[in-house]
N, C-alpha and C positions, 0 to 999 in steps of 0.2 A: 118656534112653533110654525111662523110660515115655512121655512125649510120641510117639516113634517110635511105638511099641507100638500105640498107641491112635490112629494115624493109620493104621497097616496098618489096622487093625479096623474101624475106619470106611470107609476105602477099600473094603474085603472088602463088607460090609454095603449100601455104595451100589449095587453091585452084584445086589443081590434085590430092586429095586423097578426094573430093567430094565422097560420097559413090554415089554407079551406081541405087539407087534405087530414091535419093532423085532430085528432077528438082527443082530448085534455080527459076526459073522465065519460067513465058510465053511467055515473050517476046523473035520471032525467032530468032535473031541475038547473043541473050546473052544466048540461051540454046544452039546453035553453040558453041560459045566459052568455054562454060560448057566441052561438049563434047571434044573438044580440050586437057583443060588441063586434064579429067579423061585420056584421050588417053597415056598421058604421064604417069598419077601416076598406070594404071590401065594395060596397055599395053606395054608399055615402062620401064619395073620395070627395067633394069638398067641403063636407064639413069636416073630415078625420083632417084635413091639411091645416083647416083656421083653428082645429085643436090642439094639432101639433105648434104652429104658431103663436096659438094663444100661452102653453106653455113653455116654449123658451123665453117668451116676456116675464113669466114669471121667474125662472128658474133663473134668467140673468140678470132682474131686476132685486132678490132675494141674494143672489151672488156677490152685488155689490152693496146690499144692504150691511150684510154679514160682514165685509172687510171693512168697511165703515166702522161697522160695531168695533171690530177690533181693534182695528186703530185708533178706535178712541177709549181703550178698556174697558167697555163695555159685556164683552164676551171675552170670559175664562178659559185657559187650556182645559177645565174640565167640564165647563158647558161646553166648549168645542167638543169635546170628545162623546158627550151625550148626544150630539144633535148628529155626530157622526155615525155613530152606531145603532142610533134609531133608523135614519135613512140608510146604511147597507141593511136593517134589518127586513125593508117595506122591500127596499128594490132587488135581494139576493132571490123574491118569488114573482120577481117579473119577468113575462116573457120573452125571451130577446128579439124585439120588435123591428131591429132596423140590420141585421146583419144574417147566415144562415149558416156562418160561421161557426156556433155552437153547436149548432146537428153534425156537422163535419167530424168538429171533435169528438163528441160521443160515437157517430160510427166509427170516427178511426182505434177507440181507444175498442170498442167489442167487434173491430175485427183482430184485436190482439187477444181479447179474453174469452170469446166467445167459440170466433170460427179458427183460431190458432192459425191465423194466415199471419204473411209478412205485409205492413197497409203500402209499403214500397214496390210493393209486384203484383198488385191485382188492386181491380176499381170497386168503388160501391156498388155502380151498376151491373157487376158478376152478381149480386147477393136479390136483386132487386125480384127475383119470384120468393124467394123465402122470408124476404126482411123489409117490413112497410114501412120503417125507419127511412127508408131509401125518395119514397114517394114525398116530402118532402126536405130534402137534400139539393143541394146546387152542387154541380162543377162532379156529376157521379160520374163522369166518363173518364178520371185524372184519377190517380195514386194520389196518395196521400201527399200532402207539399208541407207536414207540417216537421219540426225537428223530432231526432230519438228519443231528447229529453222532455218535449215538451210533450209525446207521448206517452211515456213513460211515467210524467207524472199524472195523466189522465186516467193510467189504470187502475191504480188505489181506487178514485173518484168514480170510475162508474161501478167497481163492486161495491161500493157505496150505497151503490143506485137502486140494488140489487134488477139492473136489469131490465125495472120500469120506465117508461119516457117520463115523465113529471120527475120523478127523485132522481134520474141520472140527471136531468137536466139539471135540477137545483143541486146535487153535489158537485158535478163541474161549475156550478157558478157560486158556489161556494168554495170552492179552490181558488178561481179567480179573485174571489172577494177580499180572500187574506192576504195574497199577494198586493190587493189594492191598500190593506191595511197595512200592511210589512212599508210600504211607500212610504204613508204620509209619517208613521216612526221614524223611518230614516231620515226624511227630510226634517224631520224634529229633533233629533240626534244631531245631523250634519248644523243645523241652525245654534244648538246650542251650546256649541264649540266657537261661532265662530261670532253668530249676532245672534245674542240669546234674547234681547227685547221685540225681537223680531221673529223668535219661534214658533208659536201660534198662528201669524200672519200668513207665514211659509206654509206652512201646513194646511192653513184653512184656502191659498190661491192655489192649490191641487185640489183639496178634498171636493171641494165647493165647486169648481170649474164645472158649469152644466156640460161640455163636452166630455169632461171626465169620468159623472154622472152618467150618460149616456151609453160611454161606451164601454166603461168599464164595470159600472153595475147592472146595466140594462141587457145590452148587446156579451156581454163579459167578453172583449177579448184577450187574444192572449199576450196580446204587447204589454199588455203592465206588470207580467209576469219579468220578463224580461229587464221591466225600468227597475223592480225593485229587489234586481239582484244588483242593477248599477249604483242603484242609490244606498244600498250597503257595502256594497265596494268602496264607495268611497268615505263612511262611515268608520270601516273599518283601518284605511287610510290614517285617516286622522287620529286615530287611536293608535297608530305604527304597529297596527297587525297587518303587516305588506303579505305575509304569505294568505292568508283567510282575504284583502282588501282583492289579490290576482286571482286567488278560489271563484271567490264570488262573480268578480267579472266575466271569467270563461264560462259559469254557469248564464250569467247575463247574455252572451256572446250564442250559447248552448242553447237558448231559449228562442231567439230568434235572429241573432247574426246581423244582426243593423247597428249594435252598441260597438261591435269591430272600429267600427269611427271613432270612439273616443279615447281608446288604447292609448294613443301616444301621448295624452293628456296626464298619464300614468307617470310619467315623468316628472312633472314638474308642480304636480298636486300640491296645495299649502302653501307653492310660491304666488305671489302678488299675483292678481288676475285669474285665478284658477277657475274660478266659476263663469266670468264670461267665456275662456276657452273652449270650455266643455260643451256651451251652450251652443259657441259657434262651431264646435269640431262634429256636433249632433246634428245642427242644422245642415252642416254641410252633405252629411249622407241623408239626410231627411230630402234636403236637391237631389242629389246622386240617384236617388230611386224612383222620386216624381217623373225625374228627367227621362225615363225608359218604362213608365207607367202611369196608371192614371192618377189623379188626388183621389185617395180615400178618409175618410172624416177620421178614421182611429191614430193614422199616424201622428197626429199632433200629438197624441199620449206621448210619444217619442218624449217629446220636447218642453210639455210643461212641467213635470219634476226639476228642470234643469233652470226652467223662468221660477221657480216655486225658491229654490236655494237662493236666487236674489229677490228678495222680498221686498228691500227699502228701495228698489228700482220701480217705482209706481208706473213709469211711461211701458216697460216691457210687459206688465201686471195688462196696462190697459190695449198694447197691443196686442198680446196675447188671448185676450177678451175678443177681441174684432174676431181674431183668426176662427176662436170656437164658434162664434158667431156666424161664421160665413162658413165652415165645414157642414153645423147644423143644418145650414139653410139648403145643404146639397140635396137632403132629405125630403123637401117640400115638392118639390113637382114630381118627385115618382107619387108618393102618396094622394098629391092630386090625380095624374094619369093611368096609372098603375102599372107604366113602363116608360122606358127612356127614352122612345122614340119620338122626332122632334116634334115640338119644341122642346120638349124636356131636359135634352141636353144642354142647352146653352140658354136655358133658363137657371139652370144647376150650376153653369161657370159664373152667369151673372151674380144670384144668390152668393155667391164663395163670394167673388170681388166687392161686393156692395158696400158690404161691410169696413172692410180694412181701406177703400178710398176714401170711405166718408170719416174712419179713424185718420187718415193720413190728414183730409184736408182740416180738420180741427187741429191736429198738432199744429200744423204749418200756419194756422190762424192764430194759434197762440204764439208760437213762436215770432212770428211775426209783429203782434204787438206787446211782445212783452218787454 
């Protein structure tokens, strides 16, 4: 029930970082209330910020409620699965508040449906007198960066849309959403093979993850498209369908080209160790890419499916918590300032480390007297 609770609230909340150019509806009453919540995320920027704050307390405080629950059989794989499906059902109509990533993908998919251009040879900003979709857009002066497939499968979704901003938007974020559901199945499948008293748990340190929440149902992006062609890869792995297990990954690989890293892990799947390899062959390109660009909070997606498959590792569980924790917190000083400009930048690096020092120096305090 509090998991619901705290998904109305976020959902509410995603809603006052509405950008000020786009109108949600014509109908009077509801562009009132439009106005209402920008008021807050746009005008109000320190109270939108201690709301933001006030709700990852909840959302990570609820997070390790839940594995509690579960690790003391408290909560069923099929209360798991109710409390799952209610919260994609609240968040698949929330705004995507912290990324602008989603409009992207809608224009790039109706410049394939619409204007029958290639989105690899011409910018958003060619479209920008005919198509107000553009006015609130980021990065319109670049060709599309995104893959053929992940295009490709945006275009079912926005004739979906039929076209409109509200329904294209919630059909692409219902595309995403499945893919997020397709996830925590495999991670449920891959756990039942291997440490099945442990299935639920697996499953619920993905689903649960407020950063996962965030960015996969809130923001939708399109990285978990990506993890939950990996995490049937290796699904199918284990069940010795290697041709459908190598399908899948090149689809993974197709999706967005980061999962390239865990390839040669392909090798030696099912042998001793498998599962921390994977984690460490992910993390390693998860370095690889930081190391020539900035941290952005979605990446982590990368990587918790892969902490999700070790479940009875509680220390990875809780440093993995730090990390969501401190990606979130990147969030806080734009929504206080309403740009990057300093301090906000290394208020944003502070926020990331905060967290995971204060998790290191507790380990090292236990460790220490234990």
């Amino acid at each position: 029930m509090i998991q619901i609770i705290a998904s109305l609230l976020l959902f509410l909340y995603s809603y006052t970082q509405t950008d000020l150019n786009m109108t949600l509806s014509r109908v009077g009453i509801l562009q009132a209330v439009q106005k209402v919540f920008q008021n807050i995320g746009y005008y109000q920027r320190p109270l939108s910020m201690w709301l933001y704050l006030g709700l990852l307390v909840i959302l990570f405080a609820v997070y390790g409620k839940i594995l509690a629950h579960i690790r003391n059989n408290k909560i069923d794989e099929k209360q798991f699965w109710r409390i799952v499906l209610v919260t994609s059902a609240i968040l698949l109509f929330s705004y995507p508040a912290f990324s602008y990533d989603m409009f992207n993908y809608m224009f790039t998919a109706k410049t394939v449906v619409v204007y029958h251009q290639n989105p690899y040879e011409v910018i958003p900003l060619q479209f920008s007198d005919i198509d107000v979709w553009t006015n609130f857009m980021r990065w319109t002066h670049l060709p599309s960066a995104y893959t053929p497939f992940w295009i490709a499968l945006t275009v079912p979704a926005y004739i979906l849309g039929f076209g409109f901003l509200l329904t294209t938007m919630w059909s692409i974020k219902l595309l995403v959403l499945l893919f997020h559901l397709a996830t925590i199945v495999g991670i449920g499948k891959i756990l039942k093979r291997i440490e099945p008293k442990y299935k639920v748990l697996g499953m619920a340190i993905f689903a649960f993850n407020p950063l996962i929440i965030v960015e996969d149902l809130v923001s939708s992006h399109n990285d978990v498209v990506m993890m939950a062609f990996a995490v049937w890869a290796i699904v199918f792995f284990l069940e010795k369908k290697k041709l459908a297990s190598w399908f899948a990954l090149s689809l993974s690989v197709a999706a967005k080209l980061i999962t390239a890293a865990i390839i040669p892990v392909w090798f030696f799947i099912g042998k001793k160790s498998w599962r921390n390899w994977i984690l460490i062959f992910m993390v390693g390109g998860l370095l690889a890419v930081i190391a020539t660009r900035e941290v952005l909070p979605w990446y982590w997606v990368w990587i918790v499916p892969f902490i999700a498959i070790l479940p009875s590792n509680s220390t990875l569980t809780s440093f993995s918590s730090a990390v969501s924790l401190g990606l979130l917190l990147r969030y806080a000083p734009f929504l206080y300032a309403g740009s990057w400009d300093p301090p906000a930048l290394i208020l944003k690096n502070i926020g990331t480390v905060l967290p995971i020092a204060v998790w290191t120096l507790i380990r090292f305090r236990r460790e220490l007297w234990s």
